[in-house]
C-alpha positions in Angstrom: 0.0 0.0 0.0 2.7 2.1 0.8 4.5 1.7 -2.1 1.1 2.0 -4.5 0.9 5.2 -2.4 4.7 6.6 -3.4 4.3 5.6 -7.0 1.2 7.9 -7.4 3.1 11.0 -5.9 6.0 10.3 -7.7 3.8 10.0 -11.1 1.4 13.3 -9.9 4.4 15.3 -9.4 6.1 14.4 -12.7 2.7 15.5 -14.7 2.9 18.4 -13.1 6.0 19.7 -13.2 6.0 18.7 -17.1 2.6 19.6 -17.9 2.9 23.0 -15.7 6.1 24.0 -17.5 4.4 23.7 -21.5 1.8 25.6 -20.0 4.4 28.3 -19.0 6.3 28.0 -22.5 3.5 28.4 -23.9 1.4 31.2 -22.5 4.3 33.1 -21.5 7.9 32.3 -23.8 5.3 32.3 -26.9 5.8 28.0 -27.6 3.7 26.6 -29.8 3.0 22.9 -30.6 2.5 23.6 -34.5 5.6 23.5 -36.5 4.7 25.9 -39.1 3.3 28.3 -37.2 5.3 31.8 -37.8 5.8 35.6 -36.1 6.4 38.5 -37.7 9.2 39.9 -36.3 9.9 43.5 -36.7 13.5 45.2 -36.9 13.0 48.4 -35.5 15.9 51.2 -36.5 16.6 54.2 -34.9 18.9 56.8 -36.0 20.1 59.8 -33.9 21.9 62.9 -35.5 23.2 65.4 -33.1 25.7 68.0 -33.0 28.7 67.3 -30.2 30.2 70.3 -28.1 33.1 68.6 -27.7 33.0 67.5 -24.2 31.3 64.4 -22.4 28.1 63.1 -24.1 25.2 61.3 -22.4 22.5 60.7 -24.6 19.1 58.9 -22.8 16.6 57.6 -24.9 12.9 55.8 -24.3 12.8 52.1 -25.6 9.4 50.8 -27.1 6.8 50.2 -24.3 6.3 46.2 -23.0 2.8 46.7 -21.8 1.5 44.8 -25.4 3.0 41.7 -25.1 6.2 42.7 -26.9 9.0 40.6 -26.9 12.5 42.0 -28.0 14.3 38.5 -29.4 17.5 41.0 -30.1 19.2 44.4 -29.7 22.3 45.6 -31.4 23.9 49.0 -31.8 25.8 50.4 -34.4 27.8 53.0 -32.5 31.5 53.3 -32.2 33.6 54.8 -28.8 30.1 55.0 -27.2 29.3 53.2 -24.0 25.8 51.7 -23.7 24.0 51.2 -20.0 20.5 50.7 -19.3 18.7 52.3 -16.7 16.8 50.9 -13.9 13.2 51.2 -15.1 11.5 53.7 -13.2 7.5 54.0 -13.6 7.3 51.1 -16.5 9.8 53.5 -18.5 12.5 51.7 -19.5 15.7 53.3 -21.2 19.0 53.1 -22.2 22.0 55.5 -22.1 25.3 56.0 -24.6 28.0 57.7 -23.0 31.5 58.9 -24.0 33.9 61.2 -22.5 36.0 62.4 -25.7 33.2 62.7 -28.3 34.8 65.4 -31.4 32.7 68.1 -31.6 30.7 68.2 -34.8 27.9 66.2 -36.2 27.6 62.4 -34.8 25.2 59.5 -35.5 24.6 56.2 -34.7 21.7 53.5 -34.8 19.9 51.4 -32.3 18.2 48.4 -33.6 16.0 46.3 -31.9 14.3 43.2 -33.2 11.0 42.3 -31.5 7.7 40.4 -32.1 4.2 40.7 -30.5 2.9 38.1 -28.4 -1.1 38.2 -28.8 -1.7 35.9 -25.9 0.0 38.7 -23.8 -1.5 41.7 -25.6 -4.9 40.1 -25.2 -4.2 40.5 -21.4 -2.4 44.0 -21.4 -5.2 45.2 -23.6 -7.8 44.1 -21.1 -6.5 45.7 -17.9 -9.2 47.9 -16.3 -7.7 51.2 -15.8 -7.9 52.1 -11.8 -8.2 56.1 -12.4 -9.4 59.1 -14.9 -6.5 61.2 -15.5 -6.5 64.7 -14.5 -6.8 67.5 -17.0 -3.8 68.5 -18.4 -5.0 72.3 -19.0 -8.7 73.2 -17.1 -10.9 75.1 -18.4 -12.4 78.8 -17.5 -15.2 81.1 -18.3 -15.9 80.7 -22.0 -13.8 77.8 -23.1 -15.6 76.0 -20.0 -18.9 76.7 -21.2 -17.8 75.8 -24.9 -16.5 72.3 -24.1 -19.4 71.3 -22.3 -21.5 72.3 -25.0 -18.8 70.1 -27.4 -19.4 67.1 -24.8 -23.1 67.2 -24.9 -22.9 67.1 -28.3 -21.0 64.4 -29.1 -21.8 61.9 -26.2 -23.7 58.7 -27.3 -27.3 57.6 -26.1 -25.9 54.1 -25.1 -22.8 55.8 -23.5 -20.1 53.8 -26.1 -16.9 55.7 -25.4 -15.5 54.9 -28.4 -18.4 56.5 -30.4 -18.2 59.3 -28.1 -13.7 60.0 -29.0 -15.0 59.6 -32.3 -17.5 62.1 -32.1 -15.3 64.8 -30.7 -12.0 64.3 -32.7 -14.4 64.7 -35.8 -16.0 67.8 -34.2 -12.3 69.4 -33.6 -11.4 68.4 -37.2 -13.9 70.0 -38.2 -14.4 73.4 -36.6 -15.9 75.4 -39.3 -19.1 73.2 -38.5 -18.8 73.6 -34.8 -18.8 76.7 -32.9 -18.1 75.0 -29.7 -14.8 73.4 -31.5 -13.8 76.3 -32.6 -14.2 78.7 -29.7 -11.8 75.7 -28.1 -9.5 75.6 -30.3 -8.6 79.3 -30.4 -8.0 78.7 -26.4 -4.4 79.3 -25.5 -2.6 75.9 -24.5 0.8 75.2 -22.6 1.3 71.8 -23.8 -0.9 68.9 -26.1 -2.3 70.8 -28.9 -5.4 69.7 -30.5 -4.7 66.0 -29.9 -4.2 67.6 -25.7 -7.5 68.9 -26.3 -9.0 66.1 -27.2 -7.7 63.9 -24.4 -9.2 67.0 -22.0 -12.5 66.4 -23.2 -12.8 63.0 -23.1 -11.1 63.3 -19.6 -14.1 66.0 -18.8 -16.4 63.6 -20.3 -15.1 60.5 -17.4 -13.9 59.0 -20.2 -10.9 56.8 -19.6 -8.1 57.5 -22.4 -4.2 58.1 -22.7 -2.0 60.2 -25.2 0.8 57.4 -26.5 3.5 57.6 -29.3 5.0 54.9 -31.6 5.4 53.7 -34.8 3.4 52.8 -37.5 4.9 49.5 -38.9 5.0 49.1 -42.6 7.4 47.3 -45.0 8.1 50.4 -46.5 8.8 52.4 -43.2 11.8 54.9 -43.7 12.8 57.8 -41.6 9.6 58.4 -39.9 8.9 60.5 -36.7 6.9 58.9 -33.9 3.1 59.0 -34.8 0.3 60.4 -31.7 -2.6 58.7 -31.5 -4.9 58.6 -28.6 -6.3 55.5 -26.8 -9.8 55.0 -25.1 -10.8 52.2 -23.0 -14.3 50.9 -24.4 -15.4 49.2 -20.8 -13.1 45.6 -22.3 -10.2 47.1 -23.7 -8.0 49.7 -25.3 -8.7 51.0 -28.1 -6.5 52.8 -30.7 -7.9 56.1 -32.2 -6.3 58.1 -35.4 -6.3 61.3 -34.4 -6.4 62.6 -38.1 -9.3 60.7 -39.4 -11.2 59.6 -36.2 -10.5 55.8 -37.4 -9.9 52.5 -34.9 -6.9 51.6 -35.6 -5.2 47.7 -35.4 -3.2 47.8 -32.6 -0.8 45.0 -34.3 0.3 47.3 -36.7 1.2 50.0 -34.2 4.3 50.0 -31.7 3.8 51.8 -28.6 7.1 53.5 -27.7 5.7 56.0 -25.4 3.4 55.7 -23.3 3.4 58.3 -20.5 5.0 62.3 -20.4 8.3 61.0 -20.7 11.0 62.4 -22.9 11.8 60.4 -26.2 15.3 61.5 -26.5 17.7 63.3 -23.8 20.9 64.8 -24.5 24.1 66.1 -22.2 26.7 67.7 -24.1 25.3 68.2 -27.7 22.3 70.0 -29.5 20.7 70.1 -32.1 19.3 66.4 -31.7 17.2 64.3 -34.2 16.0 60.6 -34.1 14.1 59.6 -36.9 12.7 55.8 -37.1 12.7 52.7 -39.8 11.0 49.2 -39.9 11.4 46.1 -42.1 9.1 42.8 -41.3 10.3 38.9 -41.9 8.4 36.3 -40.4 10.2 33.4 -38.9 9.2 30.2 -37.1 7.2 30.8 -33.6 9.3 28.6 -31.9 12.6 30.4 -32.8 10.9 34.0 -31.7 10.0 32.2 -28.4 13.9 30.9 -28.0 15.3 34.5 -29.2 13.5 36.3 -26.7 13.8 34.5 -24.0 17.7 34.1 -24.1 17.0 38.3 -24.3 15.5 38.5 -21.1 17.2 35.7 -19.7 14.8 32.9 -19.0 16.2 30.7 -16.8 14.0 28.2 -19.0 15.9 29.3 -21.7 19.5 29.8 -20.3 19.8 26.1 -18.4 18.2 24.1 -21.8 19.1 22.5 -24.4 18.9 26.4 -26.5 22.0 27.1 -24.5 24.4 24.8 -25.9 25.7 24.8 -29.5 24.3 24.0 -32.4 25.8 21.0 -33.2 25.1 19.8 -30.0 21.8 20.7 -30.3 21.4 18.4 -33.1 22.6 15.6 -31.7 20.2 16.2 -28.8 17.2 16.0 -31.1 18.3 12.4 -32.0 18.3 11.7 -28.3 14.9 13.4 -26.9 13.2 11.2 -29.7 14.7 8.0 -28.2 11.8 7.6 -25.1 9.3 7.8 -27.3 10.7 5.2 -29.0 10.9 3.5 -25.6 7.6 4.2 -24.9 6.1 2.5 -27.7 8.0 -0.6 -26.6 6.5 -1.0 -23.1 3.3 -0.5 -24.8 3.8 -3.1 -28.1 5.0 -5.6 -25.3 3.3 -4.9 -21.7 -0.3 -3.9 -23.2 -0.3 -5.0 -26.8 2.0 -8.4 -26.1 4.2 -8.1 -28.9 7.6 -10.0 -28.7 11.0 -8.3 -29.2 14.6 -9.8 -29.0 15.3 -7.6 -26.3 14.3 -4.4 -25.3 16.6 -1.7 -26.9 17.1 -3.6 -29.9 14.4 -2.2 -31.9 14.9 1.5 -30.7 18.7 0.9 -32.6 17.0 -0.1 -35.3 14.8 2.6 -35.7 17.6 4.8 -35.3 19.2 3.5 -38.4 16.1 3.5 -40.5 16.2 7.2 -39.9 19.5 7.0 -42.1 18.9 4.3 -44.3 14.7 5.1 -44.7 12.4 2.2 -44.0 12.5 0.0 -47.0 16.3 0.1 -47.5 16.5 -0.2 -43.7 14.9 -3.3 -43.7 16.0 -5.0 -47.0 20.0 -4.1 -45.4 18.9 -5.4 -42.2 17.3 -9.1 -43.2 20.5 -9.6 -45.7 22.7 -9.2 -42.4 21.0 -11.3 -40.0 20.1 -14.3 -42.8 23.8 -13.9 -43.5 25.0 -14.1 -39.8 22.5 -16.6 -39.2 23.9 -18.6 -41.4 27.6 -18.0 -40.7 26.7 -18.5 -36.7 25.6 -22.0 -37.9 28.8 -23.1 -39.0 30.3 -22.2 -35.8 28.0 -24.6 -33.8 29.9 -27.1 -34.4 33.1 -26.3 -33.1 31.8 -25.7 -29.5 33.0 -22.0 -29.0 32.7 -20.6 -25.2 30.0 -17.5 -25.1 32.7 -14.9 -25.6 34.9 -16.1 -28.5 31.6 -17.1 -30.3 30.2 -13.3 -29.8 34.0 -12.3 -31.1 33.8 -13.9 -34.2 29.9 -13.1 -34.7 31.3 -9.8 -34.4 33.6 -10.3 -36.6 31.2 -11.5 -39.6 28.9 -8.6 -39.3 31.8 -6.5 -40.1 33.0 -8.6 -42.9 29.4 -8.9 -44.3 28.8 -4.6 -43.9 32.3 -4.3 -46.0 31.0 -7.2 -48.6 27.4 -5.3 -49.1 29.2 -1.4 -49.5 31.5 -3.0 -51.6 29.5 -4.8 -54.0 26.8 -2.4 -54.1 28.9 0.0 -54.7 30.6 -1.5 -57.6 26.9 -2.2 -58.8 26.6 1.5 -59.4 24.7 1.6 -56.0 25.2 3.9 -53.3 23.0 2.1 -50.9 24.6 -0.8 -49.6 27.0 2.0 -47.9 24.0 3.1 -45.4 24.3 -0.4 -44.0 27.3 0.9 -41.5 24.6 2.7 -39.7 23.2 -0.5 -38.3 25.1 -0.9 -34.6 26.8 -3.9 -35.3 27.4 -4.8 -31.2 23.4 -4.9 -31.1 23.4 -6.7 -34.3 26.0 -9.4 -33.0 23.9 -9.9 -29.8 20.5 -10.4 -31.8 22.4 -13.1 -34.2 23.6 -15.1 -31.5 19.9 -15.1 -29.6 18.1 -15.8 -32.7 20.5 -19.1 -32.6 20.4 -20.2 -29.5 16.4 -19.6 -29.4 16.3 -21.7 -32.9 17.8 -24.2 -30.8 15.6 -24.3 -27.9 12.6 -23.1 -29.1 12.1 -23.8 -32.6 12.3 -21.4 -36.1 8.7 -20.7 -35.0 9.9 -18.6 -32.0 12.6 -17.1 -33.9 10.2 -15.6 -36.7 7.7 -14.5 -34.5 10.1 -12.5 -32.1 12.2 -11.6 -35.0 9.4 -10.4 -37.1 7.9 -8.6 -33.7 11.1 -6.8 -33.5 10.9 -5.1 -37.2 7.7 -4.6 -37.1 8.1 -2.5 -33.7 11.2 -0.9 -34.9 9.3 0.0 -38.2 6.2 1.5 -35.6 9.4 3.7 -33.9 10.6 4.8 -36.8 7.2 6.4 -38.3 6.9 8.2 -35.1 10.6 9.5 -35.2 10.3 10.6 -38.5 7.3 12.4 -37.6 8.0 16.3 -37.7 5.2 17.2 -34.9 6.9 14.6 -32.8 10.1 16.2 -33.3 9.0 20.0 -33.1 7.6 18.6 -29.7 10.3 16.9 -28.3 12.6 19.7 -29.2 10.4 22.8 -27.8 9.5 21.0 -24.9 11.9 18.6 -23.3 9.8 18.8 -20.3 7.3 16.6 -21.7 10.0 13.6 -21.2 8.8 14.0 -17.8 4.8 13.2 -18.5 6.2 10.6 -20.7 7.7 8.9 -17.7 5.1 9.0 -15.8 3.1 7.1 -18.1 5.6 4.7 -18.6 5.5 4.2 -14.8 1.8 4.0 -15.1 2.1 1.2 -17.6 4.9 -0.7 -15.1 2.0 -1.3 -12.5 -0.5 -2.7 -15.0 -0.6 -6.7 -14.3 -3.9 -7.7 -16.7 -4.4 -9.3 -19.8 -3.0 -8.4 -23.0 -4.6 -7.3 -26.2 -2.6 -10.8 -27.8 -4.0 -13.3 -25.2 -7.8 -12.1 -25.7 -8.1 -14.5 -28.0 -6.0 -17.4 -26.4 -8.4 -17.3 -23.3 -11.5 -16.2 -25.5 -13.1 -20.3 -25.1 -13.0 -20.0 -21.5 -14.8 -16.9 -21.5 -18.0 -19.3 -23.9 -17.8 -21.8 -21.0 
């Protein structure tokens, strides 16, 4: 009882620890099962031209805001003698600083480049949050201009109280102040700071009207030297929503990138004047799954950082071989614990599946029955000359290399290139599986040898479709966590004691009495 008890925690924990983590990658890192699912990743350029006193430079500028689900997968900057910092984020502002002590006076440029990508999980969420307060007005208004905008408000608020109609309604009314007196009286007032975007944002703030003045970029495939685009934001009761301030339009907030969000500065400068920053976008797509990797090893995912993504390629590679192998062992306990399918041995047919992935299944198997009727044979002879265990294996050994060198060679000379594939067969497993095919023939019968030797292919051939599978290997590759729920279920197969699927039949007449 105890130990029933111990396996089921030990199973519980595993599902959960593997099934928690995909969760994670996936709602979080931007993972995704499908293996041609792609991002659009954006590489975002900004160049700054400024005129240098000839003394220290620190120049401070605003990076894109995060609160959409963006994901930066990589930064580089194209700036010589400069040294680049970032600064603590402060108020969800985040920023980075280039510094230099000897900068030449004169005119100096260089570039930032960031390559990001949007996760919509993430910017469904951001999107969603409930804003806690109205913003106070950024200029109030007096005497006249009071009167006039709440003559503008009346006007343009909707019967059913829709926010967004009612942003609509007064950017088109500002727009348009020839048709308005109230719109124009207000747009004669004097203001400090905003303009007529400022004023819109102070009406819809007078109106309880939740909405927020942002900046950013509107990304094309043709986007060149571009300044930072205002557009005003109102919060529709669900979520924020984007409004062109020019043509009173929703906009799609995919094709926008917030880079400022709140009253802070854009670009900073010590030492210098004269200070320009003009912006420019390209879009690629690439593989989900690559995005997810880039931007996690950007902001350091320990996920990311102690994984299989952290070591080199090659390496990489040869792991993608190796996560497929417990599958592989996986379909074994099932083919021989549920379905009763004999095997010579247990690993044997994994090996061979691993070869078929060289050789592809036909060759696999024509390469593999020439080399086992061949030792088979050969490991006859030696029966008669009463060979201890490992001298016999020795020599075995030594046949299946002669007989892989006799296959290349003649194939080969046969203006065939496949008989060389047959060196991917592991000749120690190959040996073994000769010399218990004999001894079986011997104590059991050719019956018992066909049956376990054709049990063996055929659950080698079972492996192999399932390695060769590209969702398999997308999976096992994205989420190496899942080797954990796939031990768990092979633990949950080790307890199983009932009938198998191939003795149904052999106990089927006692089941009619």
């Amino acid at each position: 009882m105890k130990n029933k008890m111990e396996l089921t925690l030990l199973i519980t924990i595993l599902l959960v620890l593997g099934i928690g983590t995909t969760i994670y990658k996936i709602n979080v890192l931007g993972f995704s099962f499908s293996t041609d699912k792609k991002e659009t990743i954006w590489a975002i350029e900004s160049r700054v031209n400024f005129h240098a006193d000839g003394g220290p430079v620190k120049i401070s500028l605003n990076l894109p805001d995060n609160s959409s689900g963006l994901v930066i997968t990589e930064s580089l900057q194209q700036t010589k003698g400069y040294k680049l910092t970032r600064a603590k984020a402060q108020d969800g502002v985040k920023r980075i600083i280039w510094s230099r002590e000897d900068t030449p006076k004169g005119p100096q440029h260089f570039y930032y480049r960031v390559n990001i990508f949007r996760r919509k999980s993430a910017q469904k969420v951001s999107r969603k949050k409930t804003p806690t307060t109205i913003p106070q007005l950024s200029q109030p208004f007096t005497n006249v201009y009071l009167e006039a905008a709440t003559n503008l408000i009346k006007e343009a608020q909707n019967p059913k109280h829709d926010a967004i109609k009612t942003g609509t309604n007064i950017i088109n009314q500002l727009n348009s102040p020839e048709t308005n007196q109230s719109a124009s009286t207000l747009l004669e007032m004097p203001r400090d700071l905003g303009g007529r975007l400022g004023l819109a944002s102070d009406l819809l703030t007078m109106a309880k009207i939740h909405n927020r003045i942002v900046k950013g970029l509107i990304l094309s495939k043709n986007n060149r030297n571009k300044k930072l685009s205002a557009f005003i934001e109102v919060f529709d009761g669900k979520k924020w929503q984007l409004i062109n301030p020019k043509t009173a339009e929703i906009e799609n907030p995919d094709a926008f990138l917030i880079w400022q969000q709140h009253n802070e500065s854009l670009l900073e400068i010590e030492g210098g004047s004269k200070a320009k920053i003009r912006f420019s976008s390209l879009a690629t797509k690439i593989l989900a799954n690559q995005a997810a990797i880039k931007g996690g090893q950007q902001k350091k995912s320990w996920l990311i950082d102690f994984s299989i993504y952290s070591l080199p390629v090659s390496s990489q590679n040869a792991f993608k071989i190796l996560l497929l192998i417990p599958f592989g062992a996986l379909i074994v306990v099932i083919l021989r614990n549920l379905v009763g399918i004999q095997t010579m041995g247990t690993f044997m047919p994994i090996l061979i599946a691993l070869s078929f992935l060289q050789t592809t299944l036909v060759v696999g198997l024509i390469l593999f029955l020439i080399v086992v009727c061949v030792g088979l044979i050969l490991r006859a002879l030696l029966s008669h000359l009463n060979l201890l265990l490992v001298p016999r294996i020795s020599a075995i050994l030594v046949f299946v290399i002669t007989i892989y060198l006799a296959i290349s060679v003649i194939g080969y000379k046969m203006g065939s290139e496949v008989g060389l594939s047959v060196t991917f067969f592991p000749m120690i497993i190959i040996s073994w599986s000769i010399e218990r095919m004999c001894v079986l023939w011997e104590e059991e019968g050719g019956k018992d040898v066909l049956i376990q030797g054709s049990g063996s292919l055929f659950t080698a051939s079972v492996i192999y479709v399932l390695m060769k599978n590209n969702f398999i290997g997308n999976m096992t590759y994205a989420f190496p966590e899942l080797l954990l729920v796939l031990l768990a279920i092979i633990l949950m197969i080790g307890t199983y004691s009932g009938y198998r699927l191939s003795e149904l039949r052999r106990f089927e007449p006692m089941g009619r009495e």
